[in-house]
C-alpha positions in Angstrom: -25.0 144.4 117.6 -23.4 144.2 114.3 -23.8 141.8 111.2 -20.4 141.2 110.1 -19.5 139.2 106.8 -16.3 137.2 106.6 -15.2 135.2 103.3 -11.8 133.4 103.4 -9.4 131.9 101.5 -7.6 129.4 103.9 -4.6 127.6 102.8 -3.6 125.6 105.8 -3.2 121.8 104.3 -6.5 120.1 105.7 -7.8 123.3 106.4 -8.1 122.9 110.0 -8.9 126.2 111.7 -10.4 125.0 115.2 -9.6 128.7 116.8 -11.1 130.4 113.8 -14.5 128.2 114.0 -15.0 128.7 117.9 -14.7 132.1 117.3 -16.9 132.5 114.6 -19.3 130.2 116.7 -19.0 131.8 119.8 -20.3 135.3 117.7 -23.4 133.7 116.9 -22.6 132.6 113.7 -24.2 131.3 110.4 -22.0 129.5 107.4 -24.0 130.8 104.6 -21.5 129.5 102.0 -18.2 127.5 101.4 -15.8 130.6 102.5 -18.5 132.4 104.2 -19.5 133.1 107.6 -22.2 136.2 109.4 -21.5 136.9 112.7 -23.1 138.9 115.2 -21.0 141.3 117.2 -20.7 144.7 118.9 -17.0 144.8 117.3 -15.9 147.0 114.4 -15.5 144.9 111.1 -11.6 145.9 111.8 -11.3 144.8 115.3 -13.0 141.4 113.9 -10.3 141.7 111.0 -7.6 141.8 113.8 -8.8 139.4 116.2 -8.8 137.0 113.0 -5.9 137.6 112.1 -4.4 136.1 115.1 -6.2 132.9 114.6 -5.0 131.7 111.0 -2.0 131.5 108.9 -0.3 134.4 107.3 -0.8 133.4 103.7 -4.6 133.3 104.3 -6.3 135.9 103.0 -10.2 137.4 104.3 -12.6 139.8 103.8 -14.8 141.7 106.5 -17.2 143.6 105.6 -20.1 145.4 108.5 -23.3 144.2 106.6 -25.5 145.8 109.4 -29.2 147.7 107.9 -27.8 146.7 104.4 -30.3 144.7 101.8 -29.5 141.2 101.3 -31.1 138.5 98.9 -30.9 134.6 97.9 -31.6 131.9 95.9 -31.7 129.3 98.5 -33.1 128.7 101.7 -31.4 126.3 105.1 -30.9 127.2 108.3 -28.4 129.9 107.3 -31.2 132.1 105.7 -33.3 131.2 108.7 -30.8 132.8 111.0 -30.4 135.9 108.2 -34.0 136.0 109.0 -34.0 135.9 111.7 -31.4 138.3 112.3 -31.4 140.5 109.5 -35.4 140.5 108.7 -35.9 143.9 107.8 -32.9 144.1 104.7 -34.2 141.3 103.0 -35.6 142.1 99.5 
């Protein structure tokens, strides 16, 4: 499995994405920060791009990056960095 990195800008007024949050959800996922999500998944950062894609607006804008083996460090620990750990415990530095 992957480690995928998505950070958004979303425009949608209210920013109400419920398809985009069950999928991000449904691929194990963590909400480290405001426009950021990790997922786990055995899909390519660009199939993830794509299935996104089809979930928000076209003005929106997102970033996916495959963050799988790679070093990773922060200044703040919740229950996303106890899922990093959990999931990425060997990259952490």
């Amino acid at each position: 499995m992957r480690t995928i990195q998505i950070s958004y800008d979303l425009t949608a007024p209210g920013g109400d994405y419920p398809e985009l949050l069950a999928y991000l959800r449904a691929h194990q996922g963590t909400k480290p920060l405001s426009s950021t999500w990790f997922i786990k998944s055995a899909r390519t950062a660009r199939q993830v791009r794509d299935d996104i894609a089809a979930l928000i607006e076209d003005e929106d804008e997102f970033l996916v990056i495959d963050v799988t083996g790679r070093e990773w460090a922060t200044t703040f620990e919740d229950c996303a960095t106890d899922w990093m750990l959990s999931r990425m415990p060997s990259q952490r530095v």
